[in-house]
C-alpha positions in Angstrom: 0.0 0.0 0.0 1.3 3.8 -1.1 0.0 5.6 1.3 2.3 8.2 0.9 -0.3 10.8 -0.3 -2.3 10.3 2.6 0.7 11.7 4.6 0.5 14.6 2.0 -2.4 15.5 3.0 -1.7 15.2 6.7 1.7 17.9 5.9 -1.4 20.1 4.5 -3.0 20.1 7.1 0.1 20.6 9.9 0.0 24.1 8.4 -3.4 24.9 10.2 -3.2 26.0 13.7 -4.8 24.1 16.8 -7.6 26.4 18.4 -7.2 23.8 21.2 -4.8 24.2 24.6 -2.0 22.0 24.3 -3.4 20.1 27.2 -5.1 16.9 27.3 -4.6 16.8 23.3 -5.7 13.7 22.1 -5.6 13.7 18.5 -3.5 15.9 16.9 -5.1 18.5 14.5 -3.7 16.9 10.8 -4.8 13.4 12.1 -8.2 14.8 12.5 -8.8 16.7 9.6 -6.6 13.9 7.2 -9.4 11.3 8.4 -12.2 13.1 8.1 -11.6 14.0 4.6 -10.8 10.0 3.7 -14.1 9.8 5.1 -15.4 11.7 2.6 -13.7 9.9 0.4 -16.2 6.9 1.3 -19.4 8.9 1.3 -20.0 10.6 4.8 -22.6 12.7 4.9 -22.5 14.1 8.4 -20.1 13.2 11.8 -22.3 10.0 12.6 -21.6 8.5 9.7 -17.9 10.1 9.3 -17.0 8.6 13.0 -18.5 5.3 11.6 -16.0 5.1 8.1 -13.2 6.6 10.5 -13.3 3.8 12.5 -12.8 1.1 9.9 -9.8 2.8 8.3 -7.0 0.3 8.0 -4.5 1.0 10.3 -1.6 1.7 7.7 -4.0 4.8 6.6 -4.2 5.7 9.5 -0.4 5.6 10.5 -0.1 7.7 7.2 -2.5 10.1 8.8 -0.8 10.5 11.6 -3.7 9.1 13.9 -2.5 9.0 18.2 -0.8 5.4 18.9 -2.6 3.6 21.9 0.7 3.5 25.0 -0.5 0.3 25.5 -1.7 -1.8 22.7 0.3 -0.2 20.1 -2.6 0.3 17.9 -3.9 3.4 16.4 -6.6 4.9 17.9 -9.1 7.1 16.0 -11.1 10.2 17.3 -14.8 10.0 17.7 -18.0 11.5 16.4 -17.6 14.5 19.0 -14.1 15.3 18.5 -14.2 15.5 14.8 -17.2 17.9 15.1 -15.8 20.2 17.7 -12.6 20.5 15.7 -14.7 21.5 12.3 -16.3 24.0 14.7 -13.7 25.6 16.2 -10.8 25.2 13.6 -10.2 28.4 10.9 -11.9 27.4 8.2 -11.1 30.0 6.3 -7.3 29.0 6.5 -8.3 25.6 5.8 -10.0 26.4 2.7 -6.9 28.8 1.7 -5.0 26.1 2.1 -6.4 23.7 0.1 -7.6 25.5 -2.8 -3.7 26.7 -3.0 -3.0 22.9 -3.1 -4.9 22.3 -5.6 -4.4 24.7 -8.1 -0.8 23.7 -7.6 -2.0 20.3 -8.9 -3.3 21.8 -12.2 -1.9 22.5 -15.6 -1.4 26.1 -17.0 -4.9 28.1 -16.6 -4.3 30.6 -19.7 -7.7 30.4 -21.8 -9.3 28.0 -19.2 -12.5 29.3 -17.7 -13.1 29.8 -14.1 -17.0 30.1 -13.4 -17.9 32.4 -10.4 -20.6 31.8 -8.1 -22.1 31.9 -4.6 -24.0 29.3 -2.6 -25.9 29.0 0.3 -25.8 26.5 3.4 -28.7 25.6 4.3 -29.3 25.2 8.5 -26.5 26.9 9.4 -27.5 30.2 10.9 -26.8 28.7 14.0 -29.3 30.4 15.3 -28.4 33.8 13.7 -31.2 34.0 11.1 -28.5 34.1 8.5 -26.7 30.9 6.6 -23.9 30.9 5.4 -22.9 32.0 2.1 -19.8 31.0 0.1 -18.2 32.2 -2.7 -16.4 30.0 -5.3 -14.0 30.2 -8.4 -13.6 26.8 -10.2 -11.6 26.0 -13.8 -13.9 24.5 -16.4 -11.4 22.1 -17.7 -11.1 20.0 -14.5 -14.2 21.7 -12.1 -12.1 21.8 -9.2 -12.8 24.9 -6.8 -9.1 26.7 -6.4 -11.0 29.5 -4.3 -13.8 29.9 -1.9 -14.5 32.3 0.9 -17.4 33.1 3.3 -19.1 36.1 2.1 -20.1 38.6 5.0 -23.5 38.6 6.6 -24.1 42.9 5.8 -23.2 42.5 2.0 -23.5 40.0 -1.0 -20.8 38.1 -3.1 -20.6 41.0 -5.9 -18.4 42.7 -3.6 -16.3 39.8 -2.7 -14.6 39.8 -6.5 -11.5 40.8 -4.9 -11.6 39.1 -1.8 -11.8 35.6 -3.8 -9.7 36.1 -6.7 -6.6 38.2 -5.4 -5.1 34.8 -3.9 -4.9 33.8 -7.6 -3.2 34.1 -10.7 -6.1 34.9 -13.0 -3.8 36.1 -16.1 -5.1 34.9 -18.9 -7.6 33.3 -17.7 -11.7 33.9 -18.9 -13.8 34.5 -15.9 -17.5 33.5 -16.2 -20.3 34.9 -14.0 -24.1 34.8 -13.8 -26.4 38.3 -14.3 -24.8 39.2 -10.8 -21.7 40.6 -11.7 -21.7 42.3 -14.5 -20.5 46.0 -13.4 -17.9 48.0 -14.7 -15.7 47.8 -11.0 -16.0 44.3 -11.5 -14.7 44.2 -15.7 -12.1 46.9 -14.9 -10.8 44.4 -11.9 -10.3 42.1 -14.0 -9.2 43.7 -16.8 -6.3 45.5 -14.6 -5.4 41.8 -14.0 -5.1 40.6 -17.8 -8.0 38.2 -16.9 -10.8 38.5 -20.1 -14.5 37.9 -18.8 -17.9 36.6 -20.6 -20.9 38.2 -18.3 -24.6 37.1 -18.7 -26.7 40.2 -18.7 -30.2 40.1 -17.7 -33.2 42.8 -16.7 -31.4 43.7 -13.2 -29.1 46.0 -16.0 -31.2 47.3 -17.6 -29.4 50.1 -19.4 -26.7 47.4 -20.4 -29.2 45.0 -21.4 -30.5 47.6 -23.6 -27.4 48.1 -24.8 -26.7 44.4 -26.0 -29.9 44.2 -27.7 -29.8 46.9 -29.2 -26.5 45.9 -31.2 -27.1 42.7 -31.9 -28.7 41.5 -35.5 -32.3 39.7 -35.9 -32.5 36.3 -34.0 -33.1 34.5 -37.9 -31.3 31.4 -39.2 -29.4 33.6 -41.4 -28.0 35.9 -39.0 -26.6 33.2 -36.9 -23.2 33.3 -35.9 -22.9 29.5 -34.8 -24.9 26.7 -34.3 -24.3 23.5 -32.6 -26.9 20.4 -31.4 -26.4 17.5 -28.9 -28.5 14.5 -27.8 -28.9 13.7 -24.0 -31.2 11.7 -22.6 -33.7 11.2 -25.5 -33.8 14.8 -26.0 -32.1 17.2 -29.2 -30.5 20.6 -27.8 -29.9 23.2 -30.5 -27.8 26.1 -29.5 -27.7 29.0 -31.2 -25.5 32.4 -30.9 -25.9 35.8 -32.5 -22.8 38.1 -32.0 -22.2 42.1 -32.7 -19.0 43.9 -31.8 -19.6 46.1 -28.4 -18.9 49.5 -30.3 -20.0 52.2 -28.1 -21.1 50.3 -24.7 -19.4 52.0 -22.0 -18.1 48.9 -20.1 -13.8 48.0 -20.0 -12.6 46.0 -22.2 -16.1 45.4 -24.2 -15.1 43.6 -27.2 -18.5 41.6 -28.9 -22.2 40.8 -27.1 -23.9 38.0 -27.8 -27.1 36.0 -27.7 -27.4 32.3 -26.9 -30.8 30.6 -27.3 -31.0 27.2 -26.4 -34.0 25.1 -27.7 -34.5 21.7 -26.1 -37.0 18.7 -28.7 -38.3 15.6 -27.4 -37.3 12.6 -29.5 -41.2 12.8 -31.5 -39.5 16.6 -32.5 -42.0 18.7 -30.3 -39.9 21.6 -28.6 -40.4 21.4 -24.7 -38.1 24.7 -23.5 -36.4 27.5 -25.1 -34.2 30.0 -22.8 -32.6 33.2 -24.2 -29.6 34.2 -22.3 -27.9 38.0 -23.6 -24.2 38.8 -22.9 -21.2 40.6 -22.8 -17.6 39.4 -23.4 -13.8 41.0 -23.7 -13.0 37.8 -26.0 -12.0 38.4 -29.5 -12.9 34.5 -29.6 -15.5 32.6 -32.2 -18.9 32.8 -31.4 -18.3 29.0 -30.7 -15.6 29.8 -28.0 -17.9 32.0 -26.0 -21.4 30.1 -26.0 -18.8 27.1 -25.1 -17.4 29.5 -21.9 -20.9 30.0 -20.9 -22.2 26.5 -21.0 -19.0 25.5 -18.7 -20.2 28.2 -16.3 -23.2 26.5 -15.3 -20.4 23.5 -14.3 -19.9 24.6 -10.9 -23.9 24.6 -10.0 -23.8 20.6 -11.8 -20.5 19.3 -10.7 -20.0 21.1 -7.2 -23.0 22.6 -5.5 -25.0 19.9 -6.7 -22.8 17.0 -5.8 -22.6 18.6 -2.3 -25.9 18.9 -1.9 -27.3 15.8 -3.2 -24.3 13.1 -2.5 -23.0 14.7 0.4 -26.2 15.9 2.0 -24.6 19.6 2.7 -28.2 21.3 2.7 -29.3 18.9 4.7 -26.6 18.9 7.4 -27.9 20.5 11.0 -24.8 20.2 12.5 -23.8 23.8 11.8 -21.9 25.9 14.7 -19.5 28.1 14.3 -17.7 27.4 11.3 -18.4 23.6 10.7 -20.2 25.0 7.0 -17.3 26.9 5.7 -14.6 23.9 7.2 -17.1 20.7 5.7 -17.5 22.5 2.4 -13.8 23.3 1.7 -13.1 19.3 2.6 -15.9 18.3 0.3 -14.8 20.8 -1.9 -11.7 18.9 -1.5 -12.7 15.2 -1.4 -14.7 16.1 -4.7 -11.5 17.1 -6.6 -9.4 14.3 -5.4 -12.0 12.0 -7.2 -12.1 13.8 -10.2 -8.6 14.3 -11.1 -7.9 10.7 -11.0 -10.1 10.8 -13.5 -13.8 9.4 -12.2 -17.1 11.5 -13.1 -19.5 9.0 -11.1 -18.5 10.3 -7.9 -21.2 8.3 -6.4 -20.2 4.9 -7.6 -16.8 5.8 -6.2 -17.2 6.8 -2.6 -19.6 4.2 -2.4 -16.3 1.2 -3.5 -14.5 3.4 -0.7 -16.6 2.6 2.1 -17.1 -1.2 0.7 -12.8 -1.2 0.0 -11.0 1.6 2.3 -7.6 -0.1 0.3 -8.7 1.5 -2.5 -7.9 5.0 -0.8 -4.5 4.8 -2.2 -4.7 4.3 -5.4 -7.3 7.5 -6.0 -4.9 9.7 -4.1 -2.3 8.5 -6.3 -4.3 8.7 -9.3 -4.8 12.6 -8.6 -0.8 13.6 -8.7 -0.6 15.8 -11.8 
């Protein structure tokens, strides 16, 4: 057994600091945190069930975790339920998520032209009692839709100010930033203009003036005027894409280069059309009309491939366990567990935690298999 990037893991997280007193330490704060995220690995869905997968770790996994060695028996000894909760609670999860998205993104390949979709997402139960959940604000690259940065938005403001907050821990040069009707504002385009980073923005009513703007500019939505069309068949349906483009002469916004129109028409297999969406935007790409309907369809990645799988495979919205910063800490390690999984390649995330918790021996190989 390789268990050497378990250990990894563990050296990650020895550069988080222990809220507890030194005293009466049990488990040591990497142990803990390196454990908890293998039981992700296998499925957990809250501290019950992580406490359960803990406890059938094999115990080279958890010598490569660094778990406490019993004085007496020699064995290792895992920490309970409790412990790993009060440690999610009390720990600095916003250093924790630092730390990991900057591991991470160390993992990937050069991010010039790759998109990195923008969005926020709310934790469901975990006002503690505040009124207020918790919000979080992600980045993740649409080649490999692995989050490289996440932070906890404020309670008194929303995650259009947080641009700068998420993104100056990056190296966004050259990369194409993607974000829903949100964020399109001329603070946020000159940000990221002033950081060589292009953008492709969705526009809707909440701009009014700029929406006018677009529409204005761009041709006829006819067959003829098209500037690209591409269809796919999923699930017994046909989805036809279609984009109209115009150059962005005379919209006051930085670095406007083209706007664009996407219209998306989804047909039953007997040919009936069930849906059409129109979705207006604004782009600094000099890119083919192909190139940017392709950036905003990878947007929409982070909502199927992250906030979804937390939601629905790792049961984040329906978690109660939420004090202090348990929501920010359990969503930068699913956050993390999900990334492990798909850079070594898997996209039934599912079908893999679930072999995890039937085989914890197959650990290994899956940490391996995520080494760039």
């Amino acid at each position: 057994m390789d268990s050497g990037q378990v250990a990894a893991l563990a050296v990650l997280f020895a550069q988080v600091s222990d809220p507890r007193k030194g005293r009466g330490v049990r488990h040591r704060l990497p142990a803990v945190l390196t454990v908890l995220t293998l039981a992700l690995l296998c499925g957990a869905r809250n501290f019950r069930q992580a406490a359960d997968r803990v406890a059938e770790l094999p115990q080279g996994l958890l010598a490569a975790a660094g778990a406490r060695r019993h004085p007496v028996l020699g064995i290792r000894v895992v920490p309970g339920r409790d412990t790993l909760r009060r440690l999610a609670e009390t720990v600095d999860a916003a250093v924790v998520d630092r730390l990991v998205c900057a591991w991470l993104a160390a993992r990937l390949g050069d991010p010039a032209g790759i998109g990195l979709a923008l969005d926020g997402k709310t934790v469901r139960h975990s006002s503690g009692g505040s009124g207020l959940d918790v919000q979080l604000f992600s980045a993740m690259r649409h080649d490999t839709t692995v989050v490289i940065a996440q932070v906890q938005v404020p309670a008194d403001t929303t995650e259009v100010t947080q641009i700068a907050a998420l993104l100056d821990p990056i190296d966004v040069a050259g990369m194409v930033i993607t974000a829903d009707a949100a964020h399109p504002s001329s603070d946020t385009a000159g940000y990221l203009r002033g950081r060589h980073a292009d953008y492709v923005f969705t526009v809707k009513a909440n701009k009014p003036a700029l929406l006018a703007a677009i529409t204005g500019r761009l041709p006829a939505a006819t067959a003829a005027t098209s500037a690209d069309v591409s269809t796919e068949r999923r699930n017994g349906y046909r989805i036809t894409r279609t984009m109209w483009t115009a150059p962005a002469t005379g919209i006051d916004f930085p670095g406007a280069v083209q706007v664009f129109r996407l219209r998306r028409d989804v047909y039953a297999a007997d040919g009936q059309r069930v849906s059409k969406q129109i979705i207006h935007g604004i782009t600094s790409l000099t890119s083919t009309a192909a190139e940017t309907a392709a950036h905003v369809r990878g947007h929409w990645w982070i909502e199927n491939k992250i906030h979804w799988v937390r939601d629905v495979l790792f049961g984040e919205d329906t978690h109660h366990a939420y004090l202090g910063g348990v929501a920010h800490a359990m969503a930068a390690l699913r956050n993390l567990a999900i990334a492990l999984i798909r850079l070594a390649g898997h996209t039934k995330i599912k079908q893999v935690m679930e072999r995890h918790h039937a085989d914890k021996m197959l650990i290994p190989a899956l940490l391996n298999a995520s080494r760039p």
